[in-house]
N, C-alpha and C positions, 0 to 999 in steps of 0.2 A: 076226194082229190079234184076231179073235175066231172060236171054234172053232163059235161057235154063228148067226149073222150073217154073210152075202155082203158083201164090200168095198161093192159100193155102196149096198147096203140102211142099213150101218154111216154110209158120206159122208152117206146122205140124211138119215140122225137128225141126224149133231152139224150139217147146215146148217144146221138147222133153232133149234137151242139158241140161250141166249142168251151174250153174251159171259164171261160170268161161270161158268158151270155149264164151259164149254172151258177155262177155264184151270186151274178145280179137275182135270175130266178129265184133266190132264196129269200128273198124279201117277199113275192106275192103273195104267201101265207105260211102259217105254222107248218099246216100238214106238207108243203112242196119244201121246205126246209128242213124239216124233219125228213121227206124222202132222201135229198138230195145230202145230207153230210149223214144220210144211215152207212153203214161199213160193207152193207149186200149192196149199195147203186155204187159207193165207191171202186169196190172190184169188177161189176160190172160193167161198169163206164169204161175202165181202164182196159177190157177182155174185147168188149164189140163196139168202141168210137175209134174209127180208122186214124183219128188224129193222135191218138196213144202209141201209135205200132211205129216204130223207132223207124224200120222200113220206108214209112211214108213220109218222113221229116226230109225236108230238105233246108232246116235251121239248123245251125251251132249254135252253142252257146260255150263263150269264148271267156277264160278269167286270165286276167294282165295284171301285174303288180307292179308299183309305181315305187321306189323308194323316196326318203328325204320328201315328204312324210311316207311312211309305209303305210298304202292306201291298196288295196286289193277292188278290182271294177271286173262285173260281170255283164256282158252285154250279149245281142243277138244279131246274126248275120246270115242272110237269107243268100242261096244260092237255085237258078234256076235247074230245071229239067238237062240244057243242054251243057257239054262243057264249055261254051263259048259264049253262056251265060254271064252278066257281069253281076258283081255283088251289092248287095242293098241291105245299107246300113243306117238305114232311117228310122227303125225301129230303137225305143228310147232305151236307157243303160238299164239295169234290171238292180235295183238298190239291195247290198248285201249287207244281211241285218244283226251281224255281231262286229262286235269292238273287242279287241285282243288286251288282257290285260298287259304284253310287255311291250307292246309298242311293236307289234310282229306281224307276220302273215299267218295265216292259217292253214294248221296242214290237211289240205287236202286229199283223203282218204279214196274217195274216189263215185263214179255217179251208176245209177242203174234207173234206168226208164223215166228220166226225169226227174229224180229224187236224189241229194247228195250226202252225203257222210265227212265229216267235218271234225275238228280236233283241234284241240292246243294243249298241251301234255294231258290231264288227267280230265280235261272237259272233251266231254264228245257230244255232235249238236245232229241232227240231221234237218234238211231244207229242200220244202218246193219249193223254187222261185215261180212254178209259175201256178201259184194260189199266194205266192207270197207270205209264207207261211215256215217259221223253225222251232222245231222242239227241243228241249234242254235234254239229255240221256242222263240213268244214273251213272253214280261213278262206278267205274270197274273195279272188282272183289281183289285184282290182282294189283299190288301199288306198289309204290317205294316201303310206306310205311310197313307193308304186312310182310314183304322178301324183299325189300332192300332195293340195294339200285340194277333196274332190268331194262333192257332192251324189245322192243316190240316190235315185229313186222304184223301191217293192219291191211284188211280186207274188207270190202263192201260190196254185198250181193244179193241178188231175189232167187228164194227156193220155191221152183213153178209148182212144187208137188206140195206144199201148205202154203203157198200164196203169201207168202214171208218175206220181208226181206231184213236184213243183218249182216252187222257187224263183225268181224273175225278179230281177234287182237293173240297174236301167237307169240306168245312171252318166252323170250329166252335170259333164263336163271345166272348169275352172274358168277355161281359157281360152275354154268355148265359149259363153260365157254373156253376152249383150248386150241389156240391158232387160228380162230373163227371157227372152227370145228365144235359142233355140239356132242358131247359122250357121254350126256344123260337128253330125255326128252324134254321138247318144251312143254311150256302147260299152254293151253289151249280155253279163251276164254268168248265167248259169245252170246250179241246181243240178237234179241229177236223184237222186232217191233209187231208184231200180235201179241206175245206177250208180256212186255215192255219189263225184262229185264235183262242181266248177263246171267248166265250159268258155266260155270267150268265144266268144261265136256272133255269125255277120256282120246279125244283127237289127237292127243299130242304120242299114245301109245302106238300111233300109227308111223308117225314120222320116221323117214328112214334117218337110220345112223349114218356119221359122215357125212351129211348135207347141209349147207350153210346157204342162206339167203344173199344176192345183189339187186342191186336196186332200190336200195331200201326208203328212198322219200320217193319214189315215183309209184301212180296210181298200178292196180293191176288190173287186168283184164275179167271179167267175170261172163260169161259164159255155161249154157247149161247147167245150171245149178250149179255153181265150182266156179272158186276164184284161182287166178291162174297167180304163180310167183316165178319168177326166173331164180332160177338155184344154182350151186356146185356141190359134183360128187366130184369131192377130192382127192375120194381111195382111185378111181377109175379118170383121172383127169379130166371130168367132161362137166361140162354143163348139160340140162335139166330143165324141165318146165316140173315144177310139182304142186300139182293142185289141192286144192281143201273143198271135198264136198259138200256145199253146207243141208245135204239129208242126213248123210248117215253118216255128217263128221269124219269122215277119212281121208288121210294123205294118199295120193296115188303119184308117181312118177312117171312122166311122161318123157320117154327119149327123144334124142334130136337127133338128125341129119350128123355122118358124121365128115367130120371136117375140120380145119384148123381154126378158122371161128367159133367153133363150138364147144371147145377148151374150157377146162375149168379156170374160171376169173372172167371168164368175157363178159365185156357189157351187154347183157342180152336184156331186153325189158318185153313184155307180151300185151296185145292190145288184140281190137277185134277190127279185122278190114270183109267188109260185105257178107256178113254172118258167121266167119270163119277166124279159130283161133288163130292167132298172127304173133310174129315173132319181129321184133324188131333190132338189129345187130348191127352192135358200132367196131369197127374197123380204124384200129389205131396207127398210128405210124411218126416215131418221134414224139411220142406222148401225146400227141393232137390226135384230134378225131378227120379219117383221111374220107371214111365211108359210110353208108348204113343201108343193109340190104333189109330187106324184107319178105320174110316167110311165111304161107300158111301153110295149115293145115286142112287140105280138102277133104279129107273123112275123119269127123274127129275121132280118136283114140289110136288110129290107124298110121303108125310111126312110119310105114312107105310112102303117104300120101302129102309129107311135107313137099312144097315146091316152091322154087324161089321166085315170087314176082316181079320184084326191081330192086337195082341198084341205087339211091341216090348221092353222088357226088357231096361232098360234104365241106371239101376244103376252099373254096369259091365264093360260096353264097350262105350254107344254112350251117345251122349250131345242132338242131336237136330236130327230130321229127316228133309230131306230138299226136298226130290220131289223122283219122281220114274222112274226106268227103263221101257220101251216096256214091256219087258218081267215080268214087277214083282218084281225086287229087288229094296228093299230102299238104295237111297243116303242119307249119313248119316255122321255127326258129330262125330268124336270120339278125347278122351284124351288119347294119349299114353306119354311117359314120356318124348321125347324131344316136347311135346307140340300137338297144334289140326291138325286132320289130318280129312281127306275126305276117304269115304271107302262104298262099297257096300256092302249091307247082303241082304241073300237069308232066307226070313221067314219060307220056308218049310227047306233047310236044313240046317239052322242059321250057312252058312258059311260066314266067312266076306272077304271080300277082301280090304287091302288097296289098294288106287289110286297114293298116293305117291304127295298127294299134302299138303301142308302145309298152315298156315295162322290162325289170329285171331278169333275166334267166333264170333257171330252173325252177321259176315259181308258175307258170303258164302252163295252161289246159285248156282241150276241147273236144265239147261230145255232143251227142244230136241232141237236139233240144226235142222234149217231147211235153205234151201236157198232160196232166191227168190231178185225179181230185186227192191224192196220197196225204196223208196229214189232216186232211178237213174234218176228221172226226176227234181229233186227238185239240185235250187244250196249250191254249200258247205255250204257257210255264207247265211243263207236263208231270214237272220233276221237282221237287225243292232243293235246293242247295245241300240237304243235309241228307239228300242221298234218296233210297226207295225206303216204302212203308214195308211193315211185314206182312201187309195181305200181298203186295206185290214182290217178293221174294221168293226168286225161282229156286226149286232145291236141287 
């Protein structure tokens, strides 16, 4: 490898690099090419380059959708250390590499350490943008064609304990469905990218009875192995967090706080604010959205340790809260008068700042941008159209 350099002195440098400077390295010969897209420097690039650790990003990475043409733009906006930091967006758009067969957006399933999870009915894609790099998934076992017409709530998460990450698609049967009420289980269907297929898993025998999913186009929260969903227990009128652990595949029910916002029907969606499960909770009045407080949870599993961080005022300025800065400030939905825009507020001194991005409502999202080499071993077209092989058929 190098005549001048110990193999490990060599790992410790390109840890260290950024993702950009490894991928040019991959030209200087076979053998540093062959290190550098092996799947042991992948994982550990990802485990000891400080640039990986979500913690240390102080980038977003910001998707706005444009209609008339429906065009969807992902780009990146730097925010400093202080909050009095101004933002820098001179950093160029980040080119997204699918075309929607209807002329659509793409639904956005959701992102974990840089890597996203992507869909348009029965196509699912996953994407580093920053190797610039997407893979095609097989199609899922569970379809129209094989039970008819189903409903899906979808998840996307890394499992620290095999170094995985995957897909959740939790299929509700269309005979099981009674008042939004399920009174049989879902089936439970899951991708794994180490082993590049779906497996139907007995997860759905977990589910509790009486629980029904809200939220159902918005990303969810993932968190210590476990993708988080905002739910209704309907027999007990409340709402619910109920998570899917993607180890050992089981539904767990997480109670809330109790209160008249946390009624069964509420708009509750979950997100992650500075390592900690978060609860985000819209506040109606006159069918308009008046408020939206937000919750975490400071010890997770620990249903005492919910506490409420802020208020934000909602009828004034913003539409939708959509995730949070490092430092504290909400990314945020607002209606200014040539239409919706993207903008940060600071809840201590409710200053807002626009981003200067544009696009239609409830198609926007934003999460830290991180880099790492995910995908670089895997080929472009990973998948053929015509579905998985049978050496790659998980049973």
């Amino acid at each position: 490898m190098s005549d001048y350099l110990p193999h490990e002195v060599l790992l410790e440098i390109l840890h260290r690099l950024p993702v950009k400077s490894l991928i040019r390295f991959r030209c200087v010969s076979k053998p540093w090419n062959s290190l550098i897209a092996s799947p042991a420097f992948i994982d550990s690039h990802f485990t000891q380059s400080p640039l990986s650790l979500p913690s240390n990003s102080n980038t977003l990475i910001v998707r706005s959708c444009n209609d008339r043409p429906n065009i969807e733009y992902y780009r990146l906006i730097h925010n400093g250390n202080d909050s009095s930091s101004s933002f820098d967006q001179s950093q160029n758009n980040i080119e997204f590499p699918l075309i929607s067969r209807f002329l659509d957006y793409f639904k956005l399933i959701g992102s974990v350490n840089g890597l996203f999870s992507i869909c348009e009915q029965d196509r699912f894609f996953l994407w580093n943008p920053s190797i610039r790099k997407c893979i095609t998934l097989p199609k899922p076992r569970i379809g129209v064609k094989t039970h008819g017409p189903i409903s899906c709530r979808l998840g996307f998460g890394f499992d620290p304990r095999t170094n995985d990450y995957k897909v959740v698609r939790i299929v509700i049967l269309p005979s099981t469905t009674v008042m939004n009420k399920a009174d049989k289980p879902p089936l439970v269907e899951v991708y794994s990218l180490r082993k590049g297929c779906w497996r139907i898993t007995r997860g759905g025998e977990s589910f509790p009875s009486g629980i029904s999913f809200n939220n159902w186009l918005r990303p969810v929260a993932t968190l210590n192995g476990a993708v988080h969903f905002g739910a209704n227990d309907w027999g007990n009128n409340r709402s619910l967090v109920l998570s899917f652990d993607l180890g050992d595949e089981v539904f767990r029910a997480i109670s809330l706080p109790n209160g008249k916002e946390f009624q069964a029907g509420a708009d509750i969606g979950t997100s992650v604010f500075k390592g900690l499960l978060t609860l985000i909770c819209y506040d109606y009045e006159c069918m308009k959205i008046k408020c939206c407080s937000v919750w975490v949870m400071k010890e997770y599993g620990a249903v005492d340790s919910w506490t409420k961080q802020f208020t934000v005022d909602l009828n004034s300025r913003f539409f939708r809260v959509l995730g949070f800065w490092k430092n504290g400030h909400i990314l945020a939905e607002t209606k200014l008068s040539l239409g919706w825009n993207l903008c940060s507020y600071d809840p201590e001194s409710q200053q807002v700042k626009n981003l200067g991005f544009h696009g239609s409502p409830f198609h926007s999202f934003a999460d830290n941008y991180v880099e790492n080499l995910i995908l670089l071993d895997k080929p472009n077209d990973a998948v053929s159209k015509r579905g998985v092989t049978k050496k790659r058929k998980c049973r």
